[in-house]
DSSP file (Angstrom, degrees, kcal/mol; ACC not computed):
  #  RESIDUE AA STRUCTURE BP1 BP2  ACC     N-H-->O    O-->H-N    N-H-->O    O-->H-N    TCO  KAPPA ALPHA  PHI   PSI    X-CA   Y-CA   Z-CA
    1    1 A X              0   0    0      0, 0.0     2,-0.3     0, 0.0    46,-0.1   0.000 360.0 360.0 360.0 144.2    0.0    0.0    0.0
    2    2 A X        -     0   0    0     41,-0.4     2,-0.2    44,-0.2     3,-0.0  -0.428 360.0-134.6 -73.6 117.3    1.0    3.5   -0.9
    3    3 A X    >>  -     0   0    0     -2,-0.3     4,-2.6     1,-0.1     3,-1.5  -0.510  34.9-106.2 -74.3 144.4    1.9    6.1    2.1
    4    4 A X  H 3> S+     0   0    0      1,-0.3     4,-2.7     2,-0.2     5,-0.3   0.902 120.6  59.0 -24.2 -70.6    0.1    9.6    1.4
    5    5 A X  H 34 S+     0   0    0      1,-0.2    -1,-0.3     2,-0.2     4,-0.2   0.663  96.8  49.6 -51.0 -31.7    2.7   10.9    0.7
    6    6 A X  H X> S+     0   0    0     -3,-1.5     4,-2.5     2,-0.1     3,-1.0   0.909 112.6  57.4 -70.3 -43.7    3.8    8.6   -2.5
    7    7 A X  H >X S+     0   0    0     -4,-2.6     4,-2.9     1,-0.2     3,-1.3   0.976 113.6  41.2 -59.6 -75.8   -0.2    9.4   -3.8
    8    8 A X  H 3X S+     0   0    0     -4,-2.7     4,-0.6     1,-0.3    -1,-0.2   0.557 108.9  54.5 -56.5  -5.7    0.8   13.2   -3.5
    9    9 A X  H <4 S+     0   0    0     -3,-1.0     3,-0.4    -5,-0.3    -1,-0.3   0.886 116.6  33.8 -82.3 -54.8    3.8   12.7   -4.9
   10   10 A X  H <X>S+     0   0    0     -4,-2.5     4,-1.0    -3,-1.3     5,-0.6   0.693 115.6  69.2 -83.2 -11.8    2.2   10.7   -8.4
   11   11 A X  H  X5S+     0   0    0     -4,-2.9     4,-2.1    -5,-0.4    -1,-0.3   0.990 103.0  35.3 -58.5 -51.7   -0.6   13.3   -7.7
   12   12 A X  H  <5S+     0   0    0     -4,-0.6    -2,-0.2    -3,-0.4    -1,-0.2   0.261 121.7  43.8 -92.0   1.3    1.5   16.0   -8.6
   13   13 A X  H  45S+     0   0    0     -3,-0.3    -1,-0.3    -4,-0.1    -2,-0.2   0.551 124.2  31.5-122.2 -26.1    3.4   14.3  -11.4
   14   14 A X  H  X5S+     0   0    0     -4,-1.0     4,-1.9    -3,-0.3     5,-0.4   0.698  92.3  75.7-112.7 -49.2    0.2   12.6  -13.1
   15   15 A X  H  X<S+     0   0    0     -4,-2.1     4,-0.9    -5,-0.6    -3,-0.1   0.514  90.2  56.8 -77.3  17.1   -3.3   14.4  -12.9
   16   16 A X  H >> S+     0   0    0      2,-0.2     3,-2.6     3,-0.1     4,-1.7   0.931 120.2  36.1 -63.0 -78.4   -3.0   17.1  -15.3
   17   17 A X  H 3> S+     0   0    0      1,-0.3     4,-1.5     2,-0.3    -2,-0.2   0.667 125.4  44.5 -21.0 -47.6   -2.2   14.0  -17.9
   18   18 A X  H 3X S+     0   0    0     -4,-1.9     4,-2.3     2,-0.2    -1,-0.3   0.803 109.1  47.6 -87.3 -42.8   -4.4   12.2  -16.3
   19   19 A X  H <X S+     0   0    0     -3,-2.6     4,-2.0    -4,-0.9     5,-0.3   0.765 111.2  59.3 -82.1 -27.6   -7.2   14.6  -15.8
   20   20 A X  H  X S+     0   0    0     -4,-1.7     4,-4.0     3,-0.2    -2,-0.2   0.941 103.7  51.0 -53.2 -42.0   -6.7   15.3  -19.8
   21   21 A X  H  X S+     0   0    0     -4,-1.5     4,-1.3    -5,-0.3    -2,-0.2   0.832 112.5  44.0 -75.0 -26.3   -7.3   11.8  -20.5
   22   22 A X  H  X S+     0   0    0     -4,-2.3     4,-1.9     2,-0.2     6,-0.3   0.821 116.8  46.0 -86.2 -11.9  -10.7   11.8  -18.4
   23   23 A X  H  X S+     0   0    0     -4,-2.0     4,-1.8     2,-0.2    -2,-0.2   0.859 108.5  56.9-102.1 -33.4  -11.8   15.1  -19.9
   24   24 A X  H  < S+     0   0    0     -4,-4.0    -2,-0.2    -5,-0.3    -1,-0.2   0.880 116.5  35.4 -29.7 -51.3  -10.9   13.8  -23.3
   25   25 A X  H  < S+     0   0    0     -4,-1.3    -2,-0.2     1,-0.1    -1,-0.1   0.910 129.5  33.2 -69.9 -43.9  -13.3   10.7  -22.7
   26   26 A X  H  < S-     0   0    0     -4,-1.9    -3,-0.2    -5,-0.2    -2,-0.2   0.858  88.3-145.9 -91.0 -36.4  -16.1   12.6  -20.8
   27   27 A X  S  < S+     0   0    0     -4,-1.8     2,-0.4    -5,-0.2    -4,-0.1   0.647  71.1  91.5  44.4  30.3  -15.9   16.0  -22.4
   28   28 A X     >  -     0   0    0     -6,-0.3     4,-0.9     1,-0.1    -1,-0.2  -0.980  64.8-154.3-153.2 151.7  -16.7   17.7  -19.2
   29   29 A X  H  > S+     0   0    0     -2,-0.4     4,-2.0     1,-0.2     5,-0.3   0.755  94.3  65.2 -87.9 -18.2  -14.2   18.8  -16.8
   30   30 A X  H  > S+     0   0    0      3,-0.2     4,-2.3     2,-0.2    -1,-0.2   0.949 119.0  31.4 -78.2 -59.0  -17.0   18.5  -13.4
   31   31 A X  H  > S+     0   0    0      1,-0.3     4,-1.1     2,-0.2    -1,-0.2   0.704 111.5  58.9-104.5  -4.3  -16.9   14.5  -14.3
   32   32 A X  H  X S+     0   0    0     -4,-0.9     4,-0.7     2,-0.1    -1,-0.3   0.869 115.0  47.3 -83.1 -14.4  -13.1   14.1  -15.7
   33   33 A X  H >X S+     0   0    0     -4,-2.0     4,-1.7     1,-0.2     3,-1.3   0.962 114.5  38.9 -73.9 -48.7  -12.4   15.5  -11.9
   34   34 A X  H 3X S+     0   0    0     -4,-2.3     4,-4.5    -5,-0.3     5,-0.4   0.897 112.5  58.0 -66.0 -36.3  -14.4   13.5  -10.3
   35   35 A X  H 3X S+     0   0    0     -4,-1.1     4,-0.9     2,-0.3    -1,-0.3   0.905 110.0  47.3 -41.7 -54.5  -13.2   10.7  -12.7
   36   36 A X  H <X S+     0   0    0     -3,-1.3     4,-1.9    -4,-0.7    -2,-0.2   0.812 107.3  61.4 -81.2 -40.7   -9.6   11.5  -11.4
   37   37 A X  H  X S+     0   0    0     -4,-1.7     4,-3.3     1,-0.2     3,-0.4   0.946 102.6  44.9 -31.2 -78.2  -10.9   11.4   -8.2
   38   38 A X  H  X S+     0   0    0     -4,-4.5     4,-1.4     1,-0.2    -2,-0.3   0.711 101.7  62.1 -49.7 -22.1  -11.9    8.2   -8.2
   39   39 A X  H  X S+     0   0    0     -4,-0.9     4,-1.2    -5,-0.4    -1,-0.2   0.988 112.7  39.1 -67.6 -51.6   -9.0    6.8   -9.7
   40   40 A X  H  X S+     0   0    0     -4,-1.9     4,-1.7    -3,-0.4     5,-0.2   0.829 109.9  61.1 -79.2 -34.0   -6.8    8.0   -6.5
   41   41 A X  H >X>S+     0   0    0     -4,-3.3     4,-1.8     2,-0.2     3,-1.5   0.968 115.2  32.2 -48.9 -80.5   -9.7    7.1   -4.2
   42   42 A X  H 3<5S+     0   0    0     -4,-1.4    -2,-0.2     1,-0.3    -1,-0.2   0.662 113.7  62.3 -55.0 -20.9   -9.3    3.3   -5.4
   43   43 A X  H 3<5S+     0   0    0     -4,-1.2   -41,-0.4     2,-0.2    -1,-0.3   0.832 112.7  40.3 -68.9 -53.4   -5.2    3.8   -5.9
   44   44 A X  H <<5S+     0   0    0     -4,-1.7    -2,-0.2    -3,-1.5    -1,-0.2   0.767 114.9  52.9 -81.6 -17.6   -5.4    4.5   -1.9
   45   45 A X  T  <5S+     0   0    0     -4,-1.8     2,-1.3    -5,-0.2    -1,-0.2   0.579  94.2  81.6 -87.8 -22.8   -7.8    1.7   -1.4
   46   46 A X    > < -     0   0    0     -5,-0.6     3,-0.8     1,-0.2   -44,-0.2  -0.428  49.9-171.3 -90.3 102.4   -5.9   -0.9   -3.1
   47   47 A X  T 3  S+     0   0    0     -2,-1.3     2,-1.2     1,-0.2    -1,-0.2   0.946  81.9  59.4 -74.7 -37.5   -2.7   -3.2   -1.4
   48   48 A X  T 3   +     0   0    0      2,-0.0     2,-0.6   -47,-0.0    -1,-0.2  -0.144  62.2 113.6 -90.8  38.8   -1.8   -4.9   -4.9
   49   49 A X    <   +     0   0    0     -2,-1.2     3,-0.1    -3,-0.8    -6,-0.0  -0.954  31.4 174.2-118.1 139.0   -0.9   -2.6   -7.3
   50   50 A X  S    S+     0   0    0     -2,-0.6    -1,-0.1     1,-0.2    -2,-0.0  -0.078  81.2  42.8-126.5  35.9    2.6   -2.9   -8.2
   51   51 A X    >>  -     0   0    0     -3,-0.0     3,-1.7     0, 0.0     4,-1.7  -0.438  68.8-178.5-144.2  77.4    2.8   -0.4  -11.1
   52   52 A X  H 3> S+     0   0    0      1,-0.2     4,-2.0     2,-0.2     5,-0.3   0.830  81.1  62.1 -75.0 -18.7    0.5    2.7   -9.4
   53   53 A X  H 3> S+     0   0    0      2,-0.2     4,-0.7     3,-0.1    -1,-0.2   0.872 114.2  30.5 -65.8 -24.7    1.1    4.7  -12.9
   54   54 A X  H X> S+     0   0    0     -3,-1.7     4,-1.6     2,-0.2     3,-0.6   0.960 108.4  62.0 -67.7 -60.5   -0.6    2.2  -14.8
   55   55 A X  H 3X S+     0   0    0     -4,-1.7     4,-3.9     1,-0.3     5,-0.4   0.880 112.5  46.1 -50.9 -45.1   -2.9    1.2  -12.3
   56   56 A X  H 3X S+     0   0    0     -4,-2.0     4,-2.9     3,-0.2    -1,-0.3   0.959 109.8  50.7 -45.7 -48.6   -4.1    5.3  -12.8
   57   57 A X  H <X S+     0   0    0     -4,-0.7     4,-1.2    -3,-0.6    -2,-0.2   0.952 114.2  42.4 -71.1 -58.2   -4.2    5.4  -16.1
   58   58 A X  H  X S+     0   0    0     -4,-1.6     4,-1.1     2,-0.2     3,-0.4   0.893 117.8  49.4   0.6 -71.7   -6.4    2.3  -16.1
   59   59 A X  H  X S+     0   0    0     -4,-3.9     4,-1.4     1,-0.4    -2,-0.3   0.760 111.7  45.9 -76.7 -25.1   -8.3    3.7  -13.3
   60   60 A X  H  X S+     0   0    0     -4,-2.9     4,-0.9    -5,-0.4    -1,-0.4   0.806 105.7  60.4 -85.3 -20.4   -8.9    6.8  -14.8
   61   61 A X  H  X S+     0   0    0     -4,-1.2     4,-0.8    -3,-0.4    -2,-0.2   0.665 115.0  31.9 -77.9 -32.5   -9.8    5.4  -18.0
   62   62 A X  H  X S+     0   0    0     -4,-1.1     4,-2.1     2,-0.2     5,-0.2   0.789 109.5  59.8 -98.6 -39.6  -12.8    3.5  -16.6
   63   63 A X  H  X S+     0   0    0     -4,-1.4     4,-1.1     2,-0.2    -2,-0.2   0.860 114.1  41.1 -42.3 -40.0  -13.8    5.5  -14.1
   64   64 A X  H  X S+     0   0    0     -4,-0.9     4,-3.5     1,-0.2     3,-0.2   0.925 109.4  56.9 -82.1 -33.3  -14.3    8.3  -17.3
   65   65 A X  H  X S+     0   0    0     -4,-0.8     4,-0.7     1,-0.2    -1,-0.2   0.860 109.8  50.4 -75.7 -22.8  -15.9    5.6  -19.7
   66   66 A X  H  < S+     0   0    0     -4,-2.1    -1,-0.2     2,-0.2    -2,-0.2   0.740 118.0  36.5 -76.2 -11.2  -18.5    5.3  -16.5
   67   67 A X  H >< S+     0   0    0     -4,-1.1     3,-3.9    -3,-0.2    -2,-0.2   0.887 105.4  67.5 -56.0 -75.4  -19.1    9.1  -16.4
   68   68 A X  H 3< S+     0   0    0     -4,-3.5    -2,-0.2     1,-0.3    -3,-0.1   0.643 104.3  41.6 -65.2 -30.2  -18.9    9.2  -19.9
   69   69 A X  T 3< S+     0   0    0     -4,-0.7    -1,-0.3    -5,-0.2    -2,-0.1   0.287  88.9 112.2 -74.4  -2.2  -22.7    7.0  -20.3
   70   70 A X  S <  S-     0   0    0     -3,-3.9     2,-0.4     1,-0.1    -3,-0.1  -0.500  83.5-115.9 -70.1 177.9  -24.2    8.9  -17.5
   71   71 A X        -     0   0    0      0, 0.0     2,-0.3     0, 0.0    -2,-0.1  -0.829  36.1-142.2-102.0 135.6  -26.8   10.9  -18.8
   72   72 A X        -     0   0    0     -2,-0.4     2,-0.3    -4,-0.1     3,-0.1  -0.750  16.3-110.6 -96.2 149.4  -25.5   14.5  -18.1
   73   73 A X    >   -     0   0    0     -2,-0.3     3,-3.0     1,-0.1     4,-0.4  -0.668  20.0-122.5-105.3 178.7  -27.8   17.1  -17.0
   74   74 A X  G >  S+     0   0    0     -2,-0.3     3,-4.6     1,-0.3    -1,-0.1   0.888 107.2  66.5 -64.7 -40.0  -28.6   19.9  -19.2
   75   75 A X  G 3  S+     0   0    0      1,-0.4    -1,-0.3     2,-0.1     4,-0.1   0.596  98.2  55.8 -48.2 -13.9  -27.4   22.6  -16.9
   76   76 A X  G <  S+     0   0    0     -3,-3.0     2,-0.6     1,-0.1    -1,-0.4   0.540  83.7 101.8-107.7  -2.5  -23.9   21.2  -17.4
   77   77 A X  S <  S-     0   0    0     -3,-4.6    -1,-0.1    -4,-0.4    -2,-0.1  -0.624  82.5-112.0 -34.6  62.1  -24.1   21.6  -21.3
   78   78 A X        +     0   0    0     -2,-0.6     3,-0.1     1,-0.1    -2,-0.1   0.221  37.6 173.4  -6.3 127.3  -22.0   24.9  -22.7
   79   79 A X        +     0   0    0      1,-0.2     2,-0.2    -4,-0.1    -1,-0.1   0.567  63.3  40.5 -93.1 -75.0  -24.4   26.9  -23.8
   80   80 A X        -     0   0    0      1,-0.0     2,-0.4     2,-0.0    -1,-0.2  -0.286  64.9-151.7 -37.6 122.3  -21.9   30.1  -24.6
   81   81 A X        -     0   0    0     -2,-0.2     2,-0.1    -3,-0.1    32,-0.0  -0.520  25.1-178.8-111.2  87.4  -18.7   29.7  -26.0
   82   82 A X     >  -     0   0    0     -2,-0.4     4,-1.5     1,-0.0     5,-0.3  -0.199  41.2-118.9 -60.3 143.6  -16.5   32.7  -24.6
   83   83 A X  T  4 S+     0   0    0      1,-0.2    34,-0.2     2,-0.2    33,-0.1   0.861 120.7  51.7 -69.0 -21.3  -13.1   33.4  -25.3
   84   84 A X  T  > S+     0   0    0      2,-0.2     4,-0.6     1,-0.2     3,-0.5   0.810 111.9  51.4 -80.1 -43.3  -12.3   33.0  -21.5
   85   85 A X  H  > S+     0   0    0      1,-0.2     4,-0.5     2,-0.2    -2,-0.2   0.534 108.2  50.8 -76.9   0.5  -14.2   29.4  -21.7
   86   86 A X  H  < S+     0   0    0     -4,-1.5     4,-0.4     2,-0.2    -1,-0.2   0.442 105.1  50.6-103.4  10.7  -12.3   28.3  -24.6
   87   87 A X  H  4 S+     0   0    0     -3,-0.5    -2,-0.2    -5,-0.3    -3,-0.1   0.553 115.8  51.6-118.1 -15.8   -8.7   29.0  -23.1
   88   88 A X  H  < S+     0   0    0     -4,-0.6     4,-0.3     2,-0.1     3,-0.3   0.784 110.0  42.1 -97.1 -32.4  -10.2   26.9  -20.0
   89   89 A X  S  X>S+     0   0    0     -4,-0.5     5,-2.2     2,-0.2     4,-1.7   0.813 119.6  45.4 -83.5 -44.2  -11.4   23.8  -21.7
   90   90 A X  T  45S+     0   0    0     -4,-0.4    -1,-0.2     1,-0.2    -2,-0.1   0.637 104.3  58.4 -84.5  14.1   -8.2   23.7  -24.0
   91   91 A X  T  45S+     0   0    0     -3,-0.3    -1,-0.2     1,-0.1    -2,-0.2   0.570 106.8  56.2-100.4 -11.6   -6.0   24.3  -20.9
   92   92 A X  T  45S-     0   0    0     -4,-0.3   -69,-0.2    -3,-0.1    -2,-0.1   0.950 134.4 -86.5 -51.4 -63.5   -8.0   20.7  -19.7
   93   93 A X  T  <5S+     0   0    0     -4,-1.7    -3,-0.2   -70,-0.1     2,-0.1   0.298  80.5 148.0 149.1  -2.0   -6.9   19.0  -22.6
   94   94 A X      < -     0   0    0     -5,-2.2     2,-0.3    -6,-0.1     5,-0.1  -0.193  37.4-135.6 -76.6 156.9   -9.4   19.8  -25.1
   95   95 A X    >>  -     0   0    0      1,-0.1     4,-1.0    -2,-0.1     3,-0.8  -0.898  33.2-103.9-114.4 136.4   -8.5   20.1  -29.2
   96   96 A X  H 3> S+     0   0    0     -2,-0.3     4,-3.2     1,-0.3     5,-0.2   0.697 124.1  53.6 -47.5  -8.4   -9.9   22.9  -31.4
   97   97 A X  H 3> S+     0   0    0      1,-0.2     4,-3.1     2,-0.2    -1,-0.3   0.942 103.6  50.2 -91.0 -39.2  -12.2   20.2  -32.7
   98   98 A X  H <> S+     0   0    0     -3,-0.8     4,-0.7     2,-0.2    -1,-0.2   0.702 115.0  43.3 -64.6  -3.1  -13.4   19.2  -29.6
   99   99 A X  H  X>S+     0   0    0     -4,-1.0     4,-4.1     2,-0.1     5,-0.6   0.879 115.5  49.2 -83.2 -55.6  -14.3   22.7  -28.7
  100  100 A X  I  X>S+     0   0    0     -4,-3.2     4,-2.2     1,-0.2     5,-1.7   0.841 118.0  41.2 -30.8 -41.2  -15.7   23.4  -32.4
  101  101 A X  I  <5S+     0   0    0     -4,-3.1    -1,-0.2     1,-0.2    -2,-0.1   0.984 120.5  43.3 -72.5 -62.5  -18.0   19.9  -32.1
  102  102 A X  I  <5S+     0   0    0     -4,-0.7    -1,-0.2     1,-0.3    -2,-0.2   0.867 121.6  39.7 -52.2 -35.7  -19.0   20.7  -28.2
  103  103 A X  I  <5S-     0   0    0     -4,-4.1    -1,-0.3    -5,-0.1    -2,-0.2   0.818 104.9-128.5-103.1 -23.2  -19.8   24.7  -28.8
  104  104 A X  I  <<S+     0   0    0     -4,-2.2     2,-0.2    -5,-0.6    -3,-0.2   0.926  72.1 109.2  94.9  32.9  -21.4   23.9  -32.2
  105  105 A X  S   <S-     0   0    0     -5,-1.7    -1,-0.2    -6,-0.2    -2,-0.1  -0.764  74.4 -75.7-133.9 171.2  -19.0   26.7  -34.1
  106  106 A X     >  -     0   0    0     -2,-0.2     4,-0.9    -3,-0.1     5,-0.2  -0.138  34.5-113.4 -46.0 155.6  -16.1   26.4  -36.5
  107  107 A X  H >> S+     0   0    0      2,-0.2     3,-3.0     1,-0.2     4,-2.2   0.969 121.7  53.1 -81.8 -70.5  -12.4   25.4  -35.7
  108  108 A X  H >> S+     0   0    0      1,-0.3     4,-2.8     2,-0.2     3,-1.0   0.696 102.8  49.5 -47.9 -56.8  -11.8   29.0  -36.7
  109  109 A X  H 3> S+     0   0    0      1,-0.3     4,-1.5     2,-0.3    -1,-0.3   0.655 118.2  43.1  -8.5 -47.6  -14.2   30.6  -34.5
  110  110 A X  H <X S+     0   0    0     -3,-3.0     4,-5.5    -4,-0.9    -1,-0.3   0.793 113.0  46.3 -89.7 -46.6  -12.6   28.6  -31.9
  111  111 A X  H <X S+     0   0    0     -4,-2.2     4,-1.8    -3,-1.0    -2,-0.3   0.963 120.4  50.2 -69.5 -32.8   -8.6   29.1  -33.0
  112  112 A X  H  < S+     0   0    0     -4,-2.8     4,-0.4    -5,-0.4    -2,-0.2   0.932 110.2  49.3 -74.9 -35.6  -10.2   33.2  -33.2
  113  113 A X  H >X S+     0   0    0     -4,-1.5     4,-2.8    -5,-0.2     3,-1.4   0.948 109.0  48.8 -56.0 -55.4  -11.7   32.9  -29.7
  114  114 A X  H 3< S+     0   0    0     -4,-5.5    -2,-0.2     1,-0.2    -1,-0.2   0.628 103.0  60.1 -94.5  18.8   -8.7   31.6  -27.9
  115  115 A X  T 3< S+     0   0    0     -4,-1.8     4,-0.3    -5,-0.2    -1,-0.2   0.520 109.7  50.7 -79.4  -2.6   -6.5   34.2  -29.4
  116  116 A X  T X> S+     0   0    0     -3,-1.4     4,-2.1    -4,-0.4     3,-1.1   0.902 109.3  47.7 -54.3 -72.7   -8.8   36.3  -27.6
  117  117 A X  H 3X S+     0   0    0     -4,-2.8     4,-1.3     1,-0.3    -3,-0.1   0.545 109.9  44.3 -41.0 -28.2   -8.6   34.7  -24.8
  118  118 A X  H 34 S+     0   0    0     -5,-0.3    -1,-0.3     2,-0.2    -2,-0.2   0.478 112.0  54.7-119.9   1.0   -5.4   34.4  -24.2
  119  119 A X  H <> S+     0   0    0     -3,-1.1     4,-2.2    -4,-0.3    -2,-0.2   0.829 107.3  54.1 -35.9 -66.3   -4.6   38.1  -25.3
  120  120 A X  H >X S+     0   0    0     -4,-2.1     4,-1.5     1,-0.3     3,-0.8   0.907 108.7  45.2 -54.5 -77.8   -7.1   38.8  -22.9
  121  121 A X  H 3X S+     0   0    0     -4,-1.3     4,-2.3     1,-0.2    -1,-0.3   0.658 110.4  54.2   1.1 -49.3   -4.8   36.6  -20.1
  122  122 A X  H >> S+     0   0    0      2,-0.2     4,-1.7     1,-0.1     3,-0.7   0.992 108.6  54.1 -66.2 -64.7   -1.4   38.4  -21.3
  123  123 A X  H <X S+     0   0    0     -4,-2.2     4,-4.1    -3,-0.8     5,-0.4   0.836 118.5  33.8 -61.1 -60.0   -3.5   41.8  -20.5
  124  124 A X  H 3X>S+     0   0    0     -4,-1.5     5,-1.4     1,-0.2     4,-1.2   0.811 112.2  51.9-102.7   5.2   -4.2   40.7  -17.2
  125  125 A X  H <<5S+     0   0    0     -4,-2.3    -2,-0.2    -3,-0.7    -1,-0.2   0.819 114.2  52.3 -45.3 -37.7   -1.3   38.7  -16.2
  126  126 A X  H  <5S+     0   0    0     -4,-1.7    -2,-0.2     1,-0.2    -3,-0.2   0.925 110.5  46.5 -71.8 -30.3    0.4   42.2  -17.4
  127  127 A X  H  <5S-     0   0    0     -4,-4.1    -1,-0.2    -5,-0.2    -2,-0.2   0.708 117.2-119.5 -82.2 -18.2   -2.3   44.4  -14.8
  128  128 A X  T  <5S+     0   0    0     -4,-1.2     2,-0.3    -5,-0.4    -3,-0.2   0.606  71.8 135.6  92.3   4.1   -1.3   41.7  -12.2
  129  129 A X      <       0   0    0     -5,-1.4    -1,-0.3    -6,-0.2    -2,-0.1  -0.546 360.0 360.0 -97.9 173.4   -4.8   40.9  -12.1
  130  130 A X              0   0    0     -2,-0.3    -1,-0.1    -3,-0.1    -5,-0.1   0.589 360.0 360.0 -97.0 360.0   -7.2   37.7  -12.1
């Protein structure tokens, strides 16, 4: 079994990668965290795993294909697509086509939004604000 400290350790080296791969299956970031979640809940739960980077990857991979058949509800459906919500969905792990398909707009639209967006970012990284 894995001390706390080895989980925070491959926490901190893994779930971005890891949280890509569940918001890549799920396409929503609310159930590839929870996804990710689960993976390290069952990772702390488990005495036999003798490879814990597989055993994530695994675990995050089914955990998101059981997400990914839930029925979502609507409320967690993009309606908007904002240049500030596209520079957050592809900083997840998402690809201009998965924003285009998910916001219902063109890959340009999308490449033109998050140079918006991330202009916008420079501006207020530069004003030292959030």
């Amino acid at each position: 079994m894995l001390d706390r400290q080895a989980i925070a350790d491959l926490y901190d080296r893994q779930a971005s990668r890891l949280c890509a791969l569940a918001l890549r299956i799920t396409g929503d970031r609310d159930a590839a965290a929870d996804a990710l979640a689960d993976a390290f809940d069952a990772l702390g739960r488990n005495d036999e795993v003798h490879d814990p980077e597989t055993f994530l990857v695994r675990a995050t991979r089914d955990h998101a294909l059981a997400r990914q058949t839930q029925k979502r509800p609507a409320a967690v459906l993009p309606t908007v697509a904002t240049p500030r919500q596209m520079v957050e969905d592809a900083w997840y792990g998402m690809t201009v086509s998965d924003l285009a398909t998910v916001y219902r707009i063109s890959e340009a639209d999308v490449r033109g939004m998050l140079s918006a967006g991330m202009s916008e970012l420079r501006g207020q990284f530069a004003a030292g604000t959030k």
